[in-house]
Biotite code that builds the C-alpha atoms (Angstrom):
import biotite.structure as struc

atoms = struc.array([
    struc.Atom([-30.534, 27.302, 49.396], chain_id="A", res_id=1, res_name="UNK", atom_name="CA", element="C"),
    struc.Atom([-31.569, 23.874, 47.816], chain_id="A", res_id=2, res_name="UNK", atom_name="CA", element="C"),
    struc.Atom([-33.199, 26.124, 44.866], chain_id="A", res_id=3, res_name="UNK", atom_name="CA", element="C"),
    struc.Atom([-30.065, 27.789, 44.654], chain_id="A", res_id=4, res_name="UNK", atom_name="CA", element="C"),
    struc.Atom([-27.566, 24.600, 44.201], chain_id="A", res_id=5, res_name="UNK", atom_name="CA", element="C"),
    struc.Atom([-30.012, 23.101, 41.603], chain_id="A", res_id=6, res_name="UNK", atom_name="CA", element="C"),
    struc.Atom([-29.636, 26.024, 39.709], chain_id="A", res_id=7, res_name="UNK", atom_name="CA", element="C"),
    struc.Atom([-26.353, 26.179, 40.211], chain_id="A", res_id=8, res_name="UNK", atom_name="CA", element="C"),
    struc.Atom([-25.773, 22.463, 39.306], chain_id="A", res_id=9, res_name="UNK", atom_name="CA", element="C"),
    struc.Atom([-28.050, 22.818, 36.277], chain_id="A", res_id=10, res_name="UNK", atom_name="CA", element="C"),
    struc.Atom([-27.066, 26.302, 34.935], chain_id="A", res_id=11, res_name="UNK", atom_name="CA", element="C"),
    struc.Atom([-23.269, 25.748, 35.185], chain_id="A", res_id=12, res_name="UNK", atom_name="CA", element="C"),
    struc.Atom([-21.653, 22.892, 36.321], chain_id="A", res_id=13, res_name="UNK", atom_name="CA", element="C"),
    struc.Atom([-23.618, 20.277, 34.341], chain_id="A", res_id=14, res_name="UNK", atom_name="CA", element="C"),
    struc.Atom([-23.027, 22.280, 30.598], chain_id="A", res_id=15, res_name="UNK", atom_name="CA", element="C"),
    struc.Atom([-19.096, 22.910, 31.826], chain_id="A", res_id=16, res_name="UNK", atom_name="CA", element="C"),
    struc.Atom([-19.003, 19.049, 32.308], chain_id="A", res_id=17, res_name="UNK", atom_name="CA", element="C"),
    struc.Atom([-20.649, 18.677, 29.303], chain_id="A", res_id=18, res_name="UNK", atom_name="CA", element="C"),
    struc.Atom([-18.737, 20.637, 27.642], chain_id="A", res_id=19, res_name="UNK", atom_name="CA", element="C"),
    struc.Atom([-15.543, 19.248, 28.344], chain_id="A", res_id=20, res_name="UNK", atom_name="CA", element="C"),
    struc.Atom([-16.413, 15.873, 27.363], chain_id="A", res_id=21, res_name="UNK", atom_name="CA", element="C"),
    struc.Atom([-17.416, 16.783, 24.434], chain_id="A", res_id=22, res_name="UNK", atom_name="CA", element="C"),
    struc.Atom([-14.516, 18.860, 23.677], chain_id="A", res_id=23, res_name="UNK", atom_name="CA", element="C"),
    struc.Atom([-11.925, 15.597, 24.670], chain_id="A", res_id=24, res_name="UNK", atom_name="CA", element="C"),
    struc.Atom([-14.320, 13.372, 22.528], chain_id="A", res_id=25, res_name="UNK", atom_name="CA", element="C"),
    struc.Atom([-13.743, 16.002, 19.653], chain_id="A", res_id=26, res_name="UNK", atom_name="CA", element="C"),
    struc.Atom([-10.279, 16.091, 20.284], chain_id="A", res_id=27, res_name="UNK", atom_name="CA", element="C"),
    struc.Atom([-9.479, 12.494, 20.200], chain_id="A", res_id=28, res_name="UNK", atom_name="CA", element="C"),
    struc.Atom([-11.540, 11.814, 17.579], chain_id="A", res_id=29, res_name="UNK", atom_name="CA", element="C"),
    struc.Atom([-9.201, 14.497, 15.763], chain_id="A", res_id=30, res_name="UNK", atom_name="CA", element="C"),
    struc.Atom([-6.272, 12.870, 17.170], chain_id="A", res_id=31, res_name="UNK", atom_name="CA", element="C"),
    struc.Atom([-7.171, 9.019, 15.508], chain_id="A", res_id=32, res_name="UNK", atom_name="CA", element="C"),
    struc.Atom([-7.764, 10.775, 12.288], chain_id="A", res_id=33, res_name="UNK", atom_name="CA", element="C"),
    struc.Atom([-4.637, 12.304, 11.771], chain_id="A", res_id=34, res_name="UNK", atom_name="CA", element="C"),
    struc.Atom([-3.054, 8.682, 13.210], chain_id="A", res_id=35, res_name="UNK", atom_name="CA", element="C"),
    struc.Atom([-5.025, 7.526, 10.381], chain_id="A", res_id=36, res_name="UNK", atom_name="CA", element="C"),
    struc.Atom([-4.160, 9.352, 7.397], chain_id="A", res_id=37, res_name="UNK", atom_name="CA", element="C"),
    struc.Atom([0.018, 8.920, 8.733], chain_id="A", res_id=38, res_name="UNK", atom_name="CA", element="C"),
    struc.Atom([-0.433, 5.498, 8.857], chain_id="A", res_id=39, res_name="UNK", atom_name="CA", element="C"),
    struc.Atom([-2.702, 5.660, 5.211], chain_id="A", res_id=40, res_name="UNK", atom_name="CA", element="C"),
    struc.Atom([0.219, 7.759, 4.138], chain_id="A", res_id=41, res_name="UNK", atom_name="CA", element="C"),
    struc.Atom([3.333, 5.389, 5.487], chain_id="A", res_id=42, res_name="UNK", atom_name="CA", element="C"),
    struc.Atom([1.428, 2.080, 3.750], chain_id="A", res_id=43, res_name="UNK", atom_name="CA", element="C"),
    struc.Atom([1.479, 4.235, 0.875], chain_id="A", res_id=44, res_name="UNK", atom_name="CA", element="C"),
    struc.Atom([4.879, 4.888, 0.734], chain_id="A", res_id=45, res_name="UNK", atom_name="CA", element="C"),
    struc.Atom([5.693, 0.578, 1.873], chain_id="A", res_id=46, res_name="UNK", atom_name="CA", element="C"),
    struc.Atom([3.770, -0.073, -1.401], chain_id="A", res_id=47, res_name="UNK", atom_name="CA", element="C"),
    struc.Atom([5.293, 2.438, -3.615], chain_id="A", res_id=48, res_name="UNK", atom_name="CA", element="C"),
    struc.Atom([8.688, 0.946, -2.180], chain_id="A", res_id=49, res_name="UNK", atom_name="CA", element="C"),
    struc.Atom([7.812, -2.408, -2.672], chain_id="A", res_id=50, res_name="UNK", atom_name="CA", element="C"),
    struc.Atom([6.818, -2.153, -6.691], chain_id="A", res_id=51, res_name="UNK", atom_name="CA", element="C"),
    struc.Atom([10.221, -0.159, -7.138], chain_id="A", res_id=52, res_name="UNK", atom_name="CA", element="C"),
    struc.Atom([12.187, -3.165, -5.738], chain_id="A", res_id=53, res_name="UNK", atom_name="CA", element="C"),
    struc.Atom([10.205, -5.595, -7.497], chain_id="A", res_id=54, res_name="UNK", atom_name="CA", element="C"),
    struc.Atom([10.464, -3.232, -10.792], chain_id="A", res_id=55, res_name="UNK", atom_name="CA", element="C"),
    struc.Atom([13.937, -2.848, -10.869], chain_id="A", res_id=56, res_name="UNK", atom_name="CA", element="C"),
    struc.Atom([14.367, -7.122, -10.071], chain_id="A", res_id=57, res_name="UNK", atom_name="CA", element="C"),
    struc.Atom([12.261, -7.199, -13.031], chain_id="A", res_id=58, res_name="UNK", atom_name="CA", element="C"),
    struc.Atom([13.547, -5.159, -15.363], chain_id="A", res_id=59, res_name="UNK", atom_name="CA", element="C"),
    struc.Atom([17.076, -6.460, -14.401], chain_id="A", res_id=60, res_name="UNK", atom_name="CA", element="C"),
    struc.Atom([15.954, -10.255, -14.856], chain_id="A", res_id=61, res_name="UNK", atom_name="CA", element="C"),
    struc.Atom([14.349, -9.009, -18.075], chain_id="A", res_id=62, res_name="UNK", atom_name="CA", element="C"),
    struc.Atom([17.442, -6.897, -20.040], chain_id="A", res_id=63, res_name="UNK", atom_name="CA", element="C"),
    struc.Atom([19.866, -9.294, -18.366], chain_id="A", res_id=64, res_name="UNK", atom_name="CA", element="C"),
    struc.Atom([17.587, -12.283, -20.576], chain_id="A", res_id=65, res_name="UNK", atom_name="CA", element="C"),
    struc.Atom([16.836, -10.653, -23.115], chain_id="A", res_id=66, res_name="UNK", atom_name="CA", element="C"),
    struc.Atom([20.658, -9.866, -24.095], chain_id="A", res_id=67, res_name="UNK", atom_name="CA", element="C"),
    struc.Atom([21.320, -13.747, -24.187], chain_id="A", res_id=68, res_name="UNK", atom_name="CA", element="C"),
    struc.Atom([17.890, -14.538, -26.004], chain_id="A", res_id=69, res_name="UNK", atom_name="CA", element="C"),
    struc.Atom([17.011, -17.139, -23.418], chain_id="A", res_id=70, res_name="UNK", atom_name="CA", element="C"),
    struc.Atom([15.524, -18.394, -20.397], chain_id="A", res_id=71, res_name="UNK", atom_name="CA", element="C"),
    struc.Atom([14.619, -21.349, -19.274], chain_id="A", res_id=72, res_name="UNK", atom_name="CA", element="C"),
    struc.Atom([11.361, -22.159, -17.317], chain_id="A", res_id=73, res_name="UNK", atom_name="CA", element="C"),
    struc.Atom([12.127, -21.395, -13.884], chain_id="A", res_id=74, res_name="UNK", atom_name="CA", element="C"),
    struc.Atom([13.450, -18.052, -14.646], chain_id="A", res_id=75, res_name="UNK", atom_name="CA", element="C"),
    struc.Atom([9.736, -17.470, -16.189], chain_id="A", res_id=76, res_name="UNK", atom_name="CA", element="C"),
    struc.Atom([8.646, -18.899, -13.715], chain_id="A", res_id=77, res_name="UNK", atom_name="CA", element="C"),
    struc.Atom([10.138, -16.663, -10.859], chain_id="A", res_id=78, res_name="UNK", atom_name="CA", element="C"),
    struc.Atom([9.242, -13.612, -13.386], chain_id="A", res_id=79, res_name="UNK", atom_name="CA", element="C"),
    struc.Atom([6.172, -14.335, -13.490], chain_id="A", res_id=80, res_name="UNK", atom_name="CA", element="C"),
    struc.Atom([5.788, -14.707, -9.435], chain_id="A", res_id=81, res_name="UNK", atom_name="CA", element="C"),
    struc.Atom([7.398, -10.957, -9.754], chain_id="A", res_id=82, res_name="UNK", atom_name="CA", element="C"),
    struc.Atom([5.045, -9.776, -12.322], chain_id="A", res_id=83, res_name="UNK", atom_name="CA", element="C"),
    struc.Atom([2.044, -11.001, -10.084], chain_id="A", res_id=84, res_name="UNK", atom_name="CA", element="C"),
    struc.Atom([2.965, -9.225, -6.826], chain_id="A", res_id=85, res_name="UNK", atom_name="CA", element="C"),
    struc.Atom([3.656, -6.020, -8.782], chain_id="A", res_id=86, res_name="UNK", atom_name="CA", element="C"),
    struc.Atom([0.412, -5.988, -10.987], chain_id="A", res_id=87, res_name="UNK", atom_name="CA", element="C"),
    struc.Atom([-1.096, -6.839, -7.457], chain_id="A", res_id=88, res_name="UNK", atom_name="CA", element="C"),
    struc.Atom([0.279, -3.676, -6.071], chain_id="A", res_id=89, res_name="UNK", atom_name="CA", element="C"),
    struc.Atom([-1.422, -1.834, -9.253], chain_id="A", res_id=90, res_name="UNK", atom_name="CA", element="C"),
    struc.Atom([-0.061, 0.521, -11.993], chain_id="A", res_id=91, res_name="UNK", atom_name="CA", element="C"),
    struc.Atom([1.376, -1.788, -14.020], chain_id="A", res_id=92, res_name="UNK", atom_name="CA", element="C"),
    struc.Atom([1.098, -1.081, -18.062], chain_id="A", res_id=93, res_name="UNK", atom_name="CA", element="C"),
    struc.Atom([5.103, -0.914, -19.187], chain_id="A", res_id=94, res_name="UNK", atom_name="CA", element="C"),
    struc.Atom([5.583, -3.821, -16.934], chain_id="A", res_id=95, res_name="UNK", atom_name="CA", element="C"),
    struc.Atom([2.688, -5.890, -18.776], chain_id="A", res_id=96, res_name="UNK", atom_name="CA", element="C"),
    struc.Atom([4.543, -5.905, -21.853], chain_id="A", res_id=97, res_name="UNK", atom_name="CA", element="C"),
    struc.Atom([7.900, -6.569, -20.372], chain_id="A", res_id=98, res_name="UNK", atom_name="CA", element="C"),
    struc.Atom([6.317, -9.408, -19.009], chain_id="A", res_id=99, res_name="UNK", atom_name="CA", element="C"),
    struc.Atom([4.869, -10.590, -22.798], chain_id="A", res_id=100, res_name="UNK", atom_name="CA", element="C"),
    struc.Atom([8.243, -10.289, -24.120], chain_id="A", res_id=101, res_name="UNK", atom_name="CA", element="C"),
    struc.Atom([9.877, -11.745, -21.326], chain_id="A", res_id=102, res_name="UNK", atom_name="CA", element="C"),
    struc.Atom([7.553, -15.091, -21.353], chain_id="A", res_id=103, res_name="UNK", atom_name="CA", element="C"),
    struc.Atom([8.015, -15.251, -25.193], chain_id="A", res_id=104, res_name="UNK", atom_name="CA", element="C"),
    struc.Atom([12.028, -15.506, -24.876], chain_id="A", res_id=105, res_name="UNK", atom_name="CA", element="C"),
    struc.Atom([13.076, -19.240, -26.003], chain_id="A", res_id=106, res_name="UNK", atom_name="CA", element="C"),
    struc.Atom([13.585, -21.757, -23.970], chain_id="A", res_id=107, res_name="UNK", atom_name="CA", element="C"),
    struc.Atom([17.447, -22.189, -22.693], chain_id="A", res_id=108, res_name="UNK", atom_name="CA", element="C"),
    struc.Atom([16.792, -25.882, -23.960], chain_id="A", res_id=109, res_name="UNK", atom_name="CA", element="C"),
    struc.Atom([15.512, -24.359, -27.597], chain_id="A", res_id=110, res_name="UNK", atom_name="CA", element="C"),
    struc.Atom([12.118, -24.756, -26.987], chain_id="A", res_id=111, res_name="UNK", atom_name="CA", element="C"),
    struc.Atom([9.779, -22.014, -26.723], chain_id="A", res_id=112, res_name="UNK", atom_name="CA", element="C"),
    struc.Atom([7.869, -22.618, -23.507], chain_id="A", res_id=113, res_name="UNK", atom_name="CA", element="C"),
    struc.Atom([4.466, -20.849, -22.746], chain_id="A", res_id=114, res_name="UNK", atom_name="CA", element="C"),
])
């Protein structure tokens, strides 16, 4: 009877337990992952939000400047702020030469400031 239970506990009830742990392991495991990749997915999308606001401020600050000629040196100042925490956010190459153009505009006093 003892022989009997050992096999028992060896032969089935120890690889079913086994088994099952190793199954929920697998299964949370999968579980974090896909967790993961939404959350790699939703800062994705924050980020891709975040240079569209700060490219359209931009390019707003930039035409509405650019039609009067002038800006003075906190407006470059603030654009340049802009330009930093977009370039920071990557993807950036039209925006680097709005930027050049931008910081070359004269000064509102008539100087150019760089």
């Amino acid at each position: 009877m003892g022989n009997y239970l050992l096999n028992f506990l060896l032969g089935t009830v120890i690889p079913a337990a086994f088994s099952y742990l190793v199954g929920r392991y697998l299964s949370y495991r999968k579980e974090r992952m896909e967790e993961k990749t939404a959350e790699e997915k939703e800062a994705a999308m924050i980020k891709y939000g975040l240079q569209s606001l700060l490219r359209y401020t931009m390019l707003q600050d930039y035409y509405k400047h650019k039609a009067s000629g002038l800006a003075n040196a906190d407006d470059k100042s603030s654009f340049e702020a802009l330009h930093t925490a977009y370039a920071g956010l990557g993807k950036n190459g039209v925006m680097d030469t709005i930027y050049k153009e931008y910081m070359f505009l004269p000064d509102k006093d008539g100087k150019d400031v760089q």
